[in-house]
C-alpha positions as CSV (number, residue, x, y, z in Angstrom):
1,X,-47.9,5.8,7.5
2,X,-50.3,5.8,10.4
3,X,-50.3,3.8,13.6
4,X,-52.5,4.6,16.0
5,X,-50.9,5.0,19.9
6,X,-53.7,2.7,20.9
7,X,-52.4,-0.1,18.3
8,X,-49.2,0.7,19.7
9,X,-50.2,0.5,23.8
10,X,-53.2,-2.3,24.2
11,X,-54.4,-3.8,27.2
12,X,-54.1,-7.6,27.4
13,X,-53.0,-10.2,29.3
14,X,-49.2,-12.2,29.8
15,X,-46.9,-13.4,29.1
16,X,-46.5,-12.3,25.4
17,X,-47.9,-10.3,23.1
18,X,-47.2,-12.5,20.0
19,X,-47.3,-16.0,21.6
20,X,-49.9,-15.7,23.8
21,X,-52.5,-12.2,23.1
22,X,-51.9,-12.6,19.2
23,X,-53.0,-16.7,18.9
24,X,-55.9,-15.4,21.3
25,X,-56.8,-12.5,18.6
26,X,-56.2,-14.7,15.5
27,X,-58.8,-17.5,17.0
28,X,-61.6,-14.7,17.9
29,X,-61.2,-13.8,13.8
30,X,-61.3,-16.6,12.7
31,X,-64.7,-17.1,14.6
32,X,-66.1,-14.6,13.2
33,X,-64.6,-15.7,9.3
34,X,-66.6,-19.2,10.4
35,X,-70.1,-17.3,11.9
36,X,-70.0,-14.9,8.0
37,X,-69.4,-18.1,6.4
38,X,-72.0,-20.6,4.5
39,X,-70.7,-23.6,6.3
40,X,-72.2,-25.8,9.1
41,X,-69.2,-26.3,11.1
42,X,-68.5,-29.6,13.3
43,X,-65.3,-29.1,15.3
44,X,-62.1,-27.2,14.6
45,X,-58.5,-27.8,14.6
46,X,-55.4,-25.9,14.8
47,X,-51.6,-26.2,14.5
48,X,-49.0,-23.8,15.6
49,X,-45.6,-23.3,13.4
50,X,-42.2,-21.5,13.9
51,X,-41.4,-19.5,17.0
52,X,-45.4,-20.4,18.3
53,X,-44.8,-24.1,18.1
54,X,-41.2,-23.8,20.1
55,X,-41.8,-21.5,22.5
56,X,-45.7,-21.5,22.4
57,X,-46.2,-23.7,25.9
58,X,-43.4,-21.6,27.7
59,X,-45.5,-18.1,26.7
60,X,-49.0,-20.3,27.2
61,X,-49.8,-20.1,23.4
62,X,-52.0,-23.2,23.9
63,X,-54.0,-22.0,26.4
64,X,-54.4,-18.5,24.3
65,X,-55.4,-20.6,21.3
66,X,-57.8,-22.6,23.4
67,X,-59.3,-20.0,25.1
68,X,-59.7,-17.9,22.2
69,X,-61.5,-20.5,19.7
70,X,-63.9,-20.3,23.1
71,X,-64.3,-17.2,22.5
72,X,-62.6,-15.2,25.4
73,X,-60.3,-12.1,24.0
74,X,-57.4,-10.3,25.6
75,X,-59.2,-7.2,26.3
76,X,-62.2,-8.7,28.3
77,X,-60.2,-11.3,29.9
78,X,-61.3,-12.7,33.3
79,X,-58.8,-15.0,34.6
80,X,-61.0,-16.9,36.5
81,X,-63.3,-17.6,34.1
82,X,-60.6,-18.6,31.7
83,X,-59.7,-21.3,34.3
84,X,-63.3,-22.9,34.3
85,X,-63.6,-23.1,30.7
86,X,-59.9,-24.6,30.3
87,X,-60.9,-27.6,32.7
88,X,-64.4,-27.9,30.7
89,X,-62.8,-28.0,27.3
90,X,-60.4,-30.8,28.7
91,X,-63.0,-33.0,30.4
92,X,-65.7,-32.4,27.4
93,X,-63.7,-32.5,24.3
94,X,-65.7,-28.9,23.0
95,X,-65.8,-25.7,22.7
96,X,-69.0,-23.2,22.7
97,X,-68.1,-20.0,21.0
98,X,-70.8,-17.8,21.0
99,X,-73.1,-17.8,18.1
100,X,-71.7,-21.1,16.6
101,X,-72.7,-23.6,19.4
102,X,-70.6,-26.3,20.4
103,X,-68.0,-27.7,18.4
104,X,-65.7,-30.7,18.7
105,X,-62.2,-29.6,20.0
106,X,-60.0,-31.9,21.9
107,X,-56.7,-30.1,22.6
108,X,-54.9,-33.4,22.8
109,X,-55.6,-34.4,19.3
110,X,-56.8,-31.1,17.5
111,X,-53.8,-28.6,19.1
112,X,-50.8,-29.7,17.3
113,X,-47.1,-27.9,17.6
114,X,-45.2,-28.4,14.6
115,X,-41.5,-28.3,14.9
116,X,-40.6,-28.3,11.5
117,X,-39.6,-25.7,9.0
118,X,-42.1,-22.1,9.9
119,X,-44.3,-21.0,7.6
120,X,-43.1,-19.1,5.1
121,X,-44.7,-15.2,6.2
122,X,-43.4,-15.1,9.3
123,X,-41.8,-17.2,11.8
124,X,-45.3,-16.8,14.9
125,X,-47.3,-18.6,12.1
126,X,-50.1,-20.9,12.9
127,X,-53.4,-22.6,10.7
128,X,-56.7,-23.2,11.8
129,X,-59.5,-25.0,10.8
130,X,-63.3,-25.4,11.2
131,X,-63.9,-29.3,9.6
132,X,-67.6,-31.3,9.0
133,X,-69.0,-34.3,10.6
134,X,-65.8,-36.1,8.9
135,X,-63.4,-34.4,10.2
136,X,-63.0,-32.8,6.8
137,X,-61.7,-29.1,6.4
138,X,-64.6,-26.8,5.5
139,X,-62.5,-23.5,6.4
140,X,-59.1,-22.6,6.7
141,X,-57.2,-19.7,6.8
142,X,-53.2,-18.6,8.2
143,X,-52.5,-16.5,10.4
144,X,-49.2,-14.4,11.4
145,X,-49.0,-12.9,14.7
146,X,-46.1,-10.4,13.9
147,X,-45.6,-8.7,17.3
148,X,-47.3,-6.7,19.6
149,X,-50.8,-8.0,19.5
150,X,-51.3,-7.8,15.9
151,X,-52.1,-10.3,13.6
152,X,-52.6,-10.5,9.8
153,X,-53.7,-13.0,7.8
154,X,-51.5,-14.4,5.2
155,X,-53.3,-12.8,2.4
156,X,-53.3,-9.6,4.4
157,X,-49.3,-10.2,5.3
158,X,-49.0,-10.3,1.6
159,X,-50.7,-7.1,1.1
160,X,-49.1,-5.1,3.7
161,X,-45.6,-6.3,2.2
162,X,-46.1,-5.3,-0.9
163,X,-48.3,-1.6,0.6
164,X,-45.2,-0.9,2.8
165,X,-43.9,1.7,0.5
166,X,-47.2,3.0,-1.3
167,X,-49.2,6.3,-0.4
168,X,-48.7,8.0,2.9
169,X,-52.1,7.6,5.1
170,X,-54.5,10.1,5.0
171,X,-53.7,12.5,7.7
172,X,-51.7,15.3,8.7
173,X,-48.8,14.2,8.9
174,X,-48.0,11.2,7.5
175,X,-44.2,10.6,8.4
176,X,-42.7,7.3,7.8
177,X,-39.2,8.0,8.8
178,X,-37.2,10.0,11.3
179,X,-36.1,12.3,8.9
180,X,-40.0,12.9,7.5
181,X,-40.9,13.6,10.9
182,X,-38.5,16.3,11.6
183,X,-38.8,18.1,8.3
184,X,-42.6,18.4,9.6
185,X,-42.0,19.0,13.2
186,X,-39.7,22.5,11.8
187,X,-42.0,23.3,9.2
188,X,-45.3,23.2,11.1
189,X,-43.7,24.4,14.4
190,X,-45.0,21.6,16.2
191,X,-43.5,18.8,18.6
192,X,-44.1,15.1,17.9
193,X,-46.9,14.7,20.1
194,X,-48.3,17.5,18.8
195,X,-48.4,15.8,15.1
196,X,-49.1,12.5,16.8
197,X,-52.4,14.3,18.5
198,X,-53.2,15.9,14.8
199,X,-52.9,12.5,13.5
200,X,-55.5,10.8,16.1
201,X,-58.1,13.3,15.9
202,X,-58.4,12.4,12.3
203,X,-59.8,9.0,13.5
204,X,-61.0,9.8,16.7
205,X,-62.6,12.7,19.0
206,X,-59.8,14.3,21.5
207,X,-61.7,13.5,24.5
208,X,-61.6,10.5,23.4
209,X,-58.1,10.3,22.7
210,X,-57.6,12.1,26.6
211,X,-59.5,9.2,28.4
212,X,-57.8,6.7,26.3
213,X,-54.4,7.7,27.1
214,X,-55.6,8.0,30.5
215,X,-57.1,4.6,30.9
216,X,-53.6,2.9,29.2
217,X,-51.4,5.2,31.8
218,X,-53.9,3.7,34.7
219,X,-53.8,0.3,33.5
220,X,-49.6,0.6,33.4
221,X,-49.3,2.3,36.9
222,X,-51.8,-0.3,38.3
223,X,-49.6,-2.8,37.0
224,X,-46.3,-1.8,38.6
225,X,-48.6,-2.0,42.1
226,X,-49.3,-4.8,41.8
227,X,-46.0,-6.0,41.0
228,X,-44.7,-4.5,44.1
229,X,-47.2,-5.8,46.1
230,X,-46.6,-9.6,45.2
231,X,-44.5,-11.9,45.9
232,X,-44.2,-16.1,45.7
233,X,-42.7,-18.5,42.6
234,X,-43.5,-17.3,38.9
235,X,-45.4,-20.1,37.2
236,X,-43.2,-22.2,34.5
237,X,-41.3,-25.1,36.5
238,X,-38.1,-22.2,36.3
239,X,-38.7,-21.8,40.0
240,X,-38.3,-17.8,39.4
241,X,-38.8,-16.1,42.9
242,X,-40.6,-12.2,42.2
243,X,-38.4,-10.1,43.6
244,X,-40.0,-6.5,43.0
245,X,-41.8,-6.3,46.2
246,X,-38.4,-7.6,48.4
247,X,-36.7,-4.9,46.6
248,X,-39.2,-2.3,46.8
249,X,-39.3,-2.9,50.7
250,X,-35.8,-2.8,51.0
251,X,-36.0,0.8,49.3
252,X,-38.4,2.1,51.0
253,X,-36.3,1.2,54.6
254,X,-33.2,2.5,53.4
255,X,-34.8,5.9,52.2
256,X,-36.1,6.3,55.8
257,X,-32.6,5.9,57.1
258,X,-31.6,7.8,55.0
259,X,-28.9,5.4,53.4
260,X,-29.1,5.0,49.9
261,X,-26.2,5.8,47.6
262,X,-26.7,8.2,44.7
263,X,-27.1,5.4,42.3
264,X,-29.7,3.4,43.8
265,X,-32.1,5.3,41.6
266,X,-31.2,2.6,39.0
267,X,-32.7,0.5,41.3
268,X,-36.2,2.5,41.2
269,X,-36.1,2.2,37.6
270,X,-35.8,-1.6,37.7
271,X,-37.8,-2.1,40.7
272,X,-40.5,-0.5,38.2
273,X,-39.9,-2.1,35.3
274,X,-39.6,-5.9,37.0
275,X,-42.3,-5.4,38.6
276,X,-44.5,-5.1,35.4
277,X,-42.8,-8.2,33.6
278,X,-43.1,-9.7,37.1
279,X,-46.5,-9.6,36.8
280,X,-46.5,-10.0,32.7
281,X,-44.4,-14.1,33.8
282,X,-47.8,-14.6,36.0
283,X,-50.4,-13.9,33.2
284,X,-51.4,-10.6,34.2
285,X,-53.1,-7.3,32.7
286,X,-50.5,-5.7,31.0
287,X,-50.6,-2.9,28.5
288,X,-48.2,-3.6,25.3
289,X,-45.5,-1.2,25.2
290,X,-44.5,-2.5,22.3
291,X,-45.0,-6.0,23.4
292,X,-45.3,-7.9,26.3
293,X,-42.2,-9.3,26.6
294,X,-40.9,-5.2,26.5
295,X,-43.9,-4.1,28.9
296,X,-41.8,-2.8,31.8
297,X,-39.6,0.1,29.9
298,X,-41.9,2.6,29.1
299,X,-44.0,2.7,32.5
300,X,-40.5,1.8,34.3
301,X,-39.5,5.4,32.9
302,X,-43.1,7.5,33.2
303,X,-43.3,6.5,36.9
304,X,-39.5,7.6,37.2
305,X,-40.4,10.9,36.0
306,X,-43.4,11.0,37.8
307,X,-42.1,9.7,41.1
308,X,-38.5,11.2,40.7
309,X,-37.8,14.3,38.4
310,X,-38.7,17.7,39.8
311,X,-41.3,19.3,38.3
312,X,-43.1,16.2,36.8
313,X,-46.3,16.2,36.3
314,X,-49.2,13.7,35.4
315,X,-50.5,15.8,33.1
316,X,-47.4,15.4,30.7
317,X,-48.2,11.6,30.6
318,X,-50.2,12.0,27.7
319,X,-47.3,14.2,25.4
320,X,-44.8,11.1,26.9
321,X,-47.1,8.3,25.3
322,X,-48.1,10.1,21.7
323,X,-44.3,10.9,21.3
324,X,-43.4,7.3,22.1
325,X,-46.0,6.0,20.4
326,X,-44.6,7.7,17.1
327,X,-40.8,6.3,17.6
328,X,-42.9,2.6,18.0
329,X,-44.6,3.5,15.1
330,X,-41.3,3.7,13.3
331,X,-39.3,1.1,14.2
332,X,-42.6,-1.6,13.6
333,X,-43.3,-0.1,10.1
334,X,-39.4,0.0,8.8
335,X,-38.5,-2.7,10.9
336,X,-40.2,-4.5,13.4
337,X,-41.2,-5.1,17.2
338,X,-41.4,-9.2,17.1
339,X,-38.4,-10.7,19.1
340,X,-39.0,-13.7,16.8
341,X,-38.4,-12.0,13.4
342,X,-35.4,-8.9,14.8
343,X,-34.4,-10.9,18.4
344,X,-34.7,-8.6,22.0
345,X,-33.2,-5.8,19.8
346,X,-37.0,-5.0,18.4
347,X,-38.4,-5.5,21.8
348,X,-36.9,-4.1,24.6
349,X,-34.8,-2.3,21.9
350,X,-37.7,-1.1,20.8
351,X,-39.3,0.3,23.9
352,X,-36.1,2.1,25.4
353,X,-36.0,4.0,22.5
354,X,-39.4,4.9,23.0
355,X,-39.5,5.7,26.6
356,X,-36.8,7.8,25.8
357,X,-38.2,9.6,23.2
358,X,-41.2,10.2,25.9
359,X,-38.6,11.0,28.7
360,X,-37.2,13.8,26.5
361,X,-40.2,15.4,25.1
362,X,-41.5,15.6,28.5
363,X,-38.3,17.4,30.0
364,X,-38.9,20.4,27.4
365,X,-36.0,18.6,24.4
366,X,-37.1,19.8,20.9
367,X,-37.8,17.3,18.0
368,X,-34.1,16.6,17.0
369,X,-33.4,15.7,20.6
370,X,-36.7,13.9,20.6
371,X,-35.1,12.0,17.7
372,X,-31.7,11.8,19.5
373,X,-32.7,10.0,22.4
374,X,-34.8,7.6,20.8
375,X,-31.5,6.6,18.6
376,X,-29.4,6.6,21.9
377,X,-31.0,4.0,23.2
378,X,-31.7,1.5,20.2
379,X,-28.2,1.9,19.2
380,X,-27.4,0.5,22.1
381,X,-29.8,-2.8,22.1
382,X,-28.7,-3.7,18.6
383,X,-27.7,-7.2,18.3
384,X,-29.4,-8.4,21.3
385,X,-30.7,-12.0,20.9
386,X,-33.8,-13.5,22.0
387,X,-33.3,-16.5,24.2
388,X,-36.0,-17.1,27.1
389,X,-34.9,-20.0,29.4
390,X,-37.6,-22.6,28.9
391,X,-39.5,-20.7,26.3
392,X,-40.9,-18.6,29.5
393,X,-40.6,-15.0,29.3
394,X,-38.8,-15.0,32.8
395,X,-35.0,-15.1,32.4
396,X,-33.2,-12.9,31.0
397,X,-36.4,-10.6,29.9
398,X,-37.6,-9.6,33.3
399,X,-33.9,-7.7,34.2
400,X,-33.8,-6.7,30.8
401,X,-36.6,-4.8,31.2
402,X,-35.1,-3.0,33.8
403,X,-31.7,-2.5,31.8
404,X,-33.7,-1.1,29.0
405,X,-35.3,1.4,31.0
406,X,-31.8,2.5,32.6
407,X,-30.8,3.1,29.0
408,X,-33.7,5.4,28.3
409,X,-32.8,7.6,30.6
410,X,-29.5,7.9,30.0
411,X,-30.2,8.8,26.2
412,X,-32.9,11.2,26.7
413,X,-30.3,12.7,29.4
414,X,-27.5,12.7,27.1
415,X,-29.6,13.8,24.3
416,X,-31.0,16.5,26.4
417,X,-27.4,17.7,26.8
418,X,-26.9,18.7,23.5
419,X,-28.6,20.2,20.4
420,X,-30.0,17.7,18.7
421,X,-27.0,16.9,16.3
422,X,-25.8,13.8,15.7
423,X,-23.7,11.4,13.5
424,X,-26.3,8.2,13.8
425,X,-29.7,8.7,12.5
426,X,-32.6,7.3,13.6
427,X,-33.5,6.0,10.6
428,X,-30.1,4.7,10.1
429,X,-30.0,3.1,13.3
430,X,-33.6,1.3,12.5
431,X,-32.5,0.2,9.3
432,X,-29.6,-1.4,11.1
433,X,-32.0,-3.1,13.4
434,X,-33.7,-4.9,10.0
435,X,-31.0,-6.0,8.8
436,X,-29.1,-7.3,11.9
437,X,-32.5,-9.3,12.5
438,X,-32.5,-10.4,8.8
439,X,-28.9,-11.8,9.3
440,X,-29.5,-13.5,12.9
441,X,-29.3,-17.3,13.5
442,X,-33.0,-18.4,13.9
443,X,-31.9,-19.8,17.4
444,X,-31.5,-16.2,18.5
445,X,-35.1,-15.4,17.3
446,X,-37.5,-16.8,20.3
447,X,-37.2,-20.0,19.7
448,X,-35.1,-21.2,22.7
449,X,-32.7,-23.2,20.2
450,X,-29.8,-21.1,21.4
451,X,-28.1,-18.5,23.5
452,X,-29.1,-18.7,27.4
453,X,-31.7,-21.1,26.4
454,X,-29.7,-23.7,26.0
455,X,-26.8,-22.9,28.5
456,X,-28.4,-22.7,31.6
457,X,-28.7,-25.7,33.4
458,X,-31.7,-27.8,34.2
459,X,-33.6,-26.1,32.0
């Protein structure tokens, strides 16, 4: 089982990875299915299903389908450009991807949300269309946006179902569990980022790999900046206030007086982490870590250790992000990171374990307590639903965020404080995750049917 750490941390844009970088993804293939493709296309047509279709204006789904049948994508994105071509495609009823010309889509009529029963791969499911002169289909093909940014056809879905448990990938070390990875790590004498970094090279020259990490690392620390420097109302109709950069001031004039109780160093780690989902609410460039809707854990907790922890040092950022990358890879290919198929639990749940996994690895713990941190902090999001007030991923994910990263780094501390034993696996603990998300009410799953969704008032 390989996943590469730049699968697992991409660059993109807000507010979600599935609802709103995934539908943008799955349009930009499906351009390219129509350019390969014999037909002479007229217009196109699409229809989002499931979680997309409920929550999909709330985490601008539309606007990411829109944008990407027009042929923007989340890496390149330029917001103001984006803007212009949104009020064109309203007032002229068209889109002009390159290479096809233009084609006949008016979102009105062609974008439909479909509030019945999701398709059956996966509940982020949506269709689209290329049709002739008579409105006809002349292509069609369904896509699944299954969390973080990636998205899979349903004939690929299909495949990587039934592939889940076949050969190991074609490198190094090829672990697909906890317990895989550790019997490598003591046999080859080598820490999880040290495997991970094996792994990559196979695919990939290691300067490479260096200015990669390095560029995702920029993109997050940028991001929590920014955060801090903005303030103003969160776009939605919520009426959300940011609040990182009040809170960051406030900080900053309490360490110059010297006031600040010992545990207002939670508050650093939130500050952090708020101010990337903060920024994540307002459409931003984020970098998936796993997802969007989690994007606030992992740097929360690097610039923590960074910022914070004696000894730090940036040139550790790199060991932090392979090692987390290989507990993300873990939980997605056992279980998974989509809040609408596993709830908050594979998100934010998700990341904590992962930043503290990093956390550890970077304060000198050994692969068991690598392993023990990283099942710390899962074992303690497990059950959490996924219930965004007004389908916007404002309230509760932007504090959550900042919970999760709290969490982190208490389990890479407490894990740091023992040996590595433990009663709860990993594995065991991931597992656990599948099936809780397997039993849980759909109304938990991202689809704003239930929990806080639906209790809040005036929502």
């Amino acid at each position: 089982m390989f996943l590469s750490v730049f699968d697992m941390f991409k660059v993109g844009i807000g507010p979600s990875s599935s609802h709103t970088m995934g539908p943008m993804v799955a349009a930009a293939r499906f351009l390219d299915l129509l350019r390969n493709s014999p037909f002479q296309a007229h217009g196109l047509k699409a229809s989002l299903h499931g979680s997309l279709a409920f929550t999909g204006v709330g985490h601008a789904t539309d606007r990411a389908t829109i944008l990407g049948l027009a042929g923007f994508s989340p890496e390149s994105y330029d917001h103001e450009k984006a803007e212009a071509a949104l009020a064109r495609i309203q007032a002229e009823g068209r889109v002009t991807p390159p290479g096809l010309g233009p084609l006949a889509f008016d979102p009105a009529r062609d974008l439909v949300f479909d509030y019945g029963p999701a398709l059956p791969g996966h509940a982020n499911g949506m269709i689209l269309k290329a049709t002739d002169a008579q409105g006809d289909a002349i292509l069609e093909e369904t896509w699944y946006s299954i969390g973080g940014g990636f998205v899979l056809t349903a004939a690929e879905l299909a495949e990587a179902t039934g592939a889940r448990k076949k050969a190991a990938a074609p490198v190094p070390f090829p672990f697909a569990t906890g317990a895989e990875m550790l019997a490598m790590a003591r046999k080859a004498g080598l820490s999880v980022a040290a495997m991970k970094r094996r792994n990559e090279v196979e695919f990939r020259p290691a300067d490479e790999i260096d200015r990669g990490l390095a560029r995702i690392w920029q993109v997050m620390s940028d991001c929590i900046d920014r955060g801090m420097r903005s303030d103003g109302i969160l776009p939605g109709g919520l009426g959300v206030r940011r609040r990182a950069k009040g809170i960051h001031d406030a900080l900053l004039a309490e360490r110059g007086r010297n006031l600040a109780p010992p545990h207002v160093i939670n508050d650093w780690m939130s500050l952090y982490a708020m101010a990337v989902n903060e920024e994540n609410a307002a459409g931003g460039q984020v970098v998936t870590a796993p997802t969007n809707g989690a994007a606030g854990v992992v740097p929360a907790v690097i610039r923590y250790w960074l910022d914070h922890v004696p000894g730090a040092s940036a040139a550790g950022v790199a060991e932090f992000l392979l090692t987390a990358a290989a507990i993300g890879g873990l939980a997605k290919h056992n279980a998974s990171i989509s809040g609408a198929e596993c709830g908050c639990q594979a998100e934010v749940g998700s990341a904590a374990a992962m930043a503290a996994a990093g956390l550890c690895a970077v304060m000198g713990g050994s692969p068991e307590q690598v392993e023990n941190a990283a099942e710390i902090a899962l074992e303690h999001h497990l059950g959490m639903t996924c219930d965004p007030v007004k389908g916007l991923v404002q309230v509760p994910c932007i504090e959550r965020n900042g919970l999760g990263a709290i969490k982190a780094v208490s389990a890479a501390s407490l894990a740091l404080r023992g040996d590595g034993r433990h009663l709860v696996s990993l594995d065991a603990c991931i597992e656990t995750m599948r099936q809780t998300g397997r039993d849980m009410h759909e109304k938990y799953k991202e689809t704003s049917l239930g929990g806080l969704a639906v209790n809040v008032p005036n929502c």
